[in-house]
C-alpha positions in Angstrom: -5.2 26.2 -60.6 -4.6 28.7 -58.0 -8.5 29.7 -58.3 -9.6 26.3 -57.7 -7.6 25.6 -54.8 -8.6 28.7 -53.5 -12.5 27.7 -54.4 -12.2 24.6 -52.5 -10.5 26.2 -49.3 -13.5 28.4 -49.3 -15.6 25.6 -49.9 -14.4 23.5 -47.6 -13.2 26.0 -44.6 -17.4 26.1 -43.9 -17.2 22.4 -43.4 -14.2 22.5 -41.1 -15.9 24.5 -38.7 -19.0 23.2 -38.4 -17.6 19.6 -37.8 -15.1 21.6 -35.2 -18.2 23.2 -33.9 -20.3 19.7 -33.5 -17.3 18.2 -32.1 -16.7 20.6 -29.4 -20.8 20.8 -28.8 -20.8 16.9 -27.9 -17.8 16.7 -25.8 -19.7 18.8 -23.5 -23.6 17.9 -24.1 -22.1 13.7 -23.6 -19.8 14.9 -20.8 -22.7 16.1 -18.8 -24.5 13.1 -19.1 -22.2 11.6 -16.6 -22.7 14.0 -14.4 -27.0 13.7 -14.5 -26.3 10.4 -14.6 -27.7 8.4 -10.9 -27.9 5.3 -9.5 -30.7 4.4 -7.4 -29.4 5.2 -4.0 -29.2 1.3 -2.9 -26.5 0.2 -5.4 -23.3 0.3 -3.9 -21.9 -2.1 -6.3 -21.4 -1.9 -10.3 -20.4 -4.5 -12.7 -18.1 -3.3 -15.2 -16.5 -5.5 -18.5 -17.1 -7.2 -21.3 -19.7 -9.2 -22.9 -18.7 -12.0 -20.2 -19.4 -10.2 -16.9 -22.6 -8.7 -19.3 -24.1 -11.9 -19.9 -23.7 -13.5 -16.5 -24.8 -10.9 -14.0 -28.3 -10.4 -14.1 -29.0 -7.1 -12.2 -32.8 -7.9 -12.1 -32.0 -10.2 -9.0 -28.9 -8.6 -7.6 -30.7 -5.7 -5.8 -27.5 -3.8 -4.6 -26.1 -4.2 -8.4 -25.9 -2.5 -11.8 -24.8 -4.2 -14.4 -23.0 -1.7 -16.7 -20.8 -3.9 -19.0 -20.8 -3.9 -22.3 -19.6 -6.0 -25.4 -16.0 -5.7 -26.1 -15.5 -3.4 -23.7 -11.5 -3.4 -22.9 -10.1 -2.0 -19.7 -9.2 1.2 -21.7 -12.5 2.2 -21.7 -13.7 0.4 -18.5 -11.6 3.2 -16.9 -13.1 6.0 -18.4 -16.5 4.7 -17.7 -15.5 4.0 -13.8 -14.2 8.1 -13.4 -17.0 9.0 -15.2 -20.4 6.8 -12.9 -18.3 7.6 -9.3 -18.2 10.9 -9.7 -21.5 11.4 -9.4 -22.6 7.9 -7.2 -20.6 8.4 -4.0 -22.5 5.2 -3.0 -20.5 2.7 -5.2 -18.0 1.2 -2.4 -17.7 -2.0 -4.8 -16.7 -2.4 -8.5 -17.1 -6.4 -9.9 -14.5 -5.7 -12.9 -15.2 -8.5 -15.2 -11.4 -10.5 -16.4 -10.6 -13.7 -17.2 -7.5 -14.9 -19.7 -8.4 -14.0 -23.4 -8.5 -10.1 -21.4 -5.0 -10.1 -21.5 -4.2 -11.2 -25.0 -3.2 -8.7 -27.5 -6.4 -9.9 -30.0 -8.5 -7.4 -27.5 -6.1 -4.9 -29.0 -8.8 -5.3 -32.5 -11.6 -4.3 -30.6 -10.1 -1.3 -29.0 -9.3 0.5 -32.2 -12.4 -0.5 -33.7 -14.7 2.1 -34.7 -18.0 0.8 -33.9 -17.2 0.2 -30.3 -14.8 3.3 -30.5 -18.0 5.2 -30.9 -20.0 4.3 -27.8 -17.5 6.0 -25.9 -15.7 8.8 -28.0 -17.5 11.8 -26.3 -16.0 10.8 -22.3 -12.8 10.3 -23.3 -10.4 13.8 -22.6 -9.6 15.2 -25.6 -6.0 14.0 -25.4 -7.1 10.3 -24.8 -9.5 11.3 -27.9 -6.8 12.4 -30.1 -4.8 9.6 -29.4 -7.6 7.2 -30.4 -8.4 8.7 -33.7 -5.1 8.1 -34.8 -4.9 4.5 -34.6 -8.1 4.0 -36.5 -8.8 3.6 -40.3 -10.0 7.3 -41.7 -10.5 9.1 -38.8 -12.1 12.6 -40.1 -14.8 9.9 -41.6 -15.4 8.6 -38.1 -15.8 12.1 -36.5 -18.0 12.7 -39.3 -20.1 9.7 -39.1 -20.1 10.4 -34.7 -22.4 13.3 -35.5 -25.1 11.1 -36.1 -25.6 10.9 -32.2 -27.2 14.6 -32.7 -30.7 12.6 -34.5 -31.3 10.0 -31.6 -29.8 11.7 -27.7 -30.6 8.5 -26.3 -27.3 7.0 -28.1 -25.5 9.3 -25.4 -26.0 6.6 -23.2 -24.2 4.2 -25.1 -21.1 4.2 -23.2 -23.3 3.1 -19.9 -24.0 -0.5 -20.8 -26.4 -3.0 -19.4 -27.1 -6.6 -18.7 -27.8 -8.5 -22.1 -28.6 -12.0 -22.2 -29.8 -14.0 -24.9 -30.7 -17.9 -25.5 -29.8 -20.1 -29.2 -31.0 -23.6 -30.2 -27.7 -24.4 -30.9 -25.6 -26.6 -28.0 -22.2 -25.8 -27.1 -19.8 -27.9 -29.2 -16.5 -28.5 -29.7 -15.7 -26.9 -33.4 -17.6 -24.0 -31.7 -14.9 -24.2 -28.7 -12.0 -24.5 -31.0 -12.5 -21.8 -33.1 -12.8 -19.8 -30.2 -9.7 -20.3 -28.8 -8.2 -19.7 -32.0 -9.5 -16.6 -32.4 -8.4 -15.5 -28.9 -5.2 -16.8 -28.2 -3.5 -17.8 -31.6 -2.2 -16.0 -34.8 -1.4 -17.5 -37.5 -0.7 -20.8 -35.6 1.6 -18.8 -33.0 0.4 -17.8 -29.5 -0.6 -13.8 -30.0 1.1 -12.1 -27.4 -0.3 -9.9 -24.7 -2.2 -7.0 -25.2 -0.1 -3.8 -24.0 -2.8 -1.8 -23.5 -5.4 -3.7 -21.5 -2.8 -4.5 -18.8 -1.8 -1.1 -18.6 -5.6 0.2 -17.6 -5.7 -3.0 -15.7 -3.0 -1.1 -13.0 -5.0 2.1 -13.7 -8.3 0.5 -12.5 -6.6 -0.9 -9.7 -4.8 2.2 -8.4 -8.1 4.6 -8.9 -10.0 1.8 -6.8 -7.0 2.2 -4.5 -6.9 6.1 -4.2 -10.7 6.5 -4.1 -11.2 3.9 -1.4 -13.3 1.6 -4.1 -12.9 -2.3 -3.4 -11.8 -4.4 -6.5 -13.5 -7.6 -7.2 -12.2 -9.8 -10.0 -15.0 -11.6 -11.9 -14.3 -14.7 -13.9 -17.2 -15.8 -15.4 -18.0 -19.1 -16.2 -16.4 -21.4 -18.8 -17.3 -24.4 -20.5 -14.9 -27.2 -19.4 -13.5 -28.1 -22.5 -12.9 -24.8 -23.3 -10.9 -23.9 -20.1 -9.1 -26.9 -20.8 -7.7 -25.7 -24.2 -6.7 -22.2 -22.5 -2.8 -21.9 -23.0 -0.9 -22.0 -19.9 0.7 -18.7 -20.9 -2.7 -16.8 -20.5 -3.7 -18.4 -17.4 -0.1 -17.7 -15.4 -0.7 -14.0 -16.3 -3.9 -14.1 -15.4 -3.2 -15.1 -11.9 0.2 -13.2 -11.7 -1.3 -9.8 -12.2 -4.6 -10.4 -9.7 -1.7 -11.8 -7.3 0.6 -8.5 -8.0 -2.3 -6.6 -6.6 -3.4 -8.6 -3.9 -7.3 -8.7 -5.3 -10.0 -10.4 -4.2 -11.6 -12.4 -7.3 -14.9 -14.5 -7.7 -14.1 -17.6 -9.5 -17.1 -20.7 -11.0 -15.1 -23.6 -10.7 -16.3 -25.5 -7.9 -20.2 -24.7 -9.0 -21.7 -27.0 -11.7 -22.5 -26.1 -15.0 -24.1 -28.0 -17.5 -23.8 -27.9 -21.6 -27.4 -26.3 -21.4 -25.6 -23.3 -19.1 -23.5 -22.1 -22.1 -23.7 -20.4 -25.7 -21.9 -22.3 -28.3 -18.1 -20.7 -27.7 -18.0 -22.4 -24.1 -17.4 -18.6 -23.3 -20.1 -16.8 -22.4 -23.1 -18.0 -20.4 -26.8 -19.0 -21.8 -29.5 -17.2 -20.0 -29.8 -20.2 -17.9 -26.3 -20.3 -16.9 -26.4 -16.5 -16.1 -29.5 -16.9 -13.7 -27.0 -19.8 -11.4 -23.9 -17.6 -11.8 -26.0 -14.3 -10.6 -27.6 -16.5 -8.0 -24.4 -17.8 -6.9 -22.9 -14.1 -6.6 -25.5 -13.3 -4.5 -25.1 -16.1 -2.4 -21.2 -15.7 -1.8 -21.3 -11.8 -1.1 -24.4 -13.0 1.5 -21.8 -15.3 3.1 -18.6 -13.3 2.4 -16.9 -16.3 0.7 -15.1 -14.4 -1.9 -11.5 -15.8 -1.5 -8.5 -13.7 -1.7 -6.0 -15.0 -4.3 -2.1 -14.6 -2.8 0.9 -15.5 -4.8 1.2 -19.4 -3.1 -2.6 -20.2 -4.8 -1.3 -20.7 -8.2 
């Protein structure tokens, strides 16, 4: 017994250091990335979120904007990727940080643990943030592991970064579409699900490094379907509001612009690619005109 335990230790020590090694070889080789990382010199402004600021700003006709969202993206690692494109883009004066209601319920808490979106963004994280992540997930070593296979294609070093992504569908918006939406964001089990701990935490953390490094902090609330917004619970909404009140943010908001069914995917939550060519357009037009309101505690 004592032979094959020792066997396997010398079987298996090999292994152990070499996945130390590759780990340690791509916290710095993705790290650096930030730092090579540039913007053209003529953005000053980024778009940072989820798949709803990523399907609604089209940076093709924003000139001074990147869009660098990404689905599922929660605040956790919004904040990581904001440290990580300033440091190097002394330009950016403006950050549109895409939130709306579901980003505030604890169901976002699913994505934030989950390994596939864990992965675009393992390698910027500090090692303590990184050790902290790997122990909420399912079999950890196996998604270390299974991380190396960045090493066969460098471009997926980039991952983190994000992009505009829009895409089109023959089917309409409708309301089983809608419903199961809302479910899935806001209920469990037939019970409302709670906030998530987590995103609102990084919510304050994004604010106070906009704060200390002099960034303005716009709130983008992408478009919704009526009937959709109309099914929102109350609860979501009121915290909504309350925490961009608490920090006195200013906030881009849809809902005296017309949309049609045609402007939306089937949820009611995230825009066609028609509806994100208005609500770019209408971006554009309100930073033009400096109409972006100011939400204080008596609006709501």
């Amino acid at each position: 017994m004592r032979k094959f335990i020792k066997n396997t230790i010398y079987f298996l020590l090999p292994v152990f250091l070499v996945a130390v090694f590759l780990f340690l070889y791509l916290n710095v080789v993705v790290k650096q990335t930030t730092i090579k990382y540039k913007l053209n010199s003529k953005i000053n402004i980024i778009a940072i979120g989820d798949s709803h600021i990523q399907q609604s700003l089209n940076d093709s006709i924003l000139f001074t904007i990147k869009n660098l969202a990404n689905s599922s993206e929660s605040f956790v690692y919004s904040y990581y990727k904001l440290i990580a494109i300033t440091k190097n883009n002394p330009q950016i004066d403006t950050i549109f940080l895409g939130a709306s209601y579901h980003s505030f319920s604890k169901y976002y808490d699913d994505f934030t643990y989950n390994s596939s979106v864990l992965k675009k963004y393992f390698y910027i994280l500090p090692f303590k943030k990184q050790l902290e992540m790997i122990k909420k997930i399912n079999d950890p070593f196996v998604f270390i592991i299974s991380s190396f296979k960045i090493l066969l294609k460098p471009s997926r070093y980039y991952d983190w970064i994000g992009y505009f992504n829009n895409y089109s569908t023959n089917v309409s918006v409708n309301e089983q579409s809608i419903v199961n939406r809302i479910n899935f964001q806001y209920y469990k089990n037939d019970s409302l699900y709670g906030y998530s701990k987590d995103n609102i935490s990084y919510f304050y953390k994004i604010v106070q490094f906009c704060k200390v490094n002099k960034i303005e902090l716009i709130i983008v609330n992408t478009p919704l379907h009526k009937s959709y917004q109309e099914k929102i619970p109350k609860d979501y909404i009121n915290k909504f509001y309350s925490l961009v009140s608490e920090n006195n943010l200013s906030i881009i908001e849809f809902d005296k612009f017309s949309f049609e069914d045609a402007d939306f995917l089937p949820d009611g939550d995230h825009v066609s690619k028609r509806g994100s060519e208005k609500s770019s357009k209408i971006i554009d037009s309100l930073l033009n005109n400096r109409e972006i309101k100011h939400i204080t505690n008596n609006m709501r």
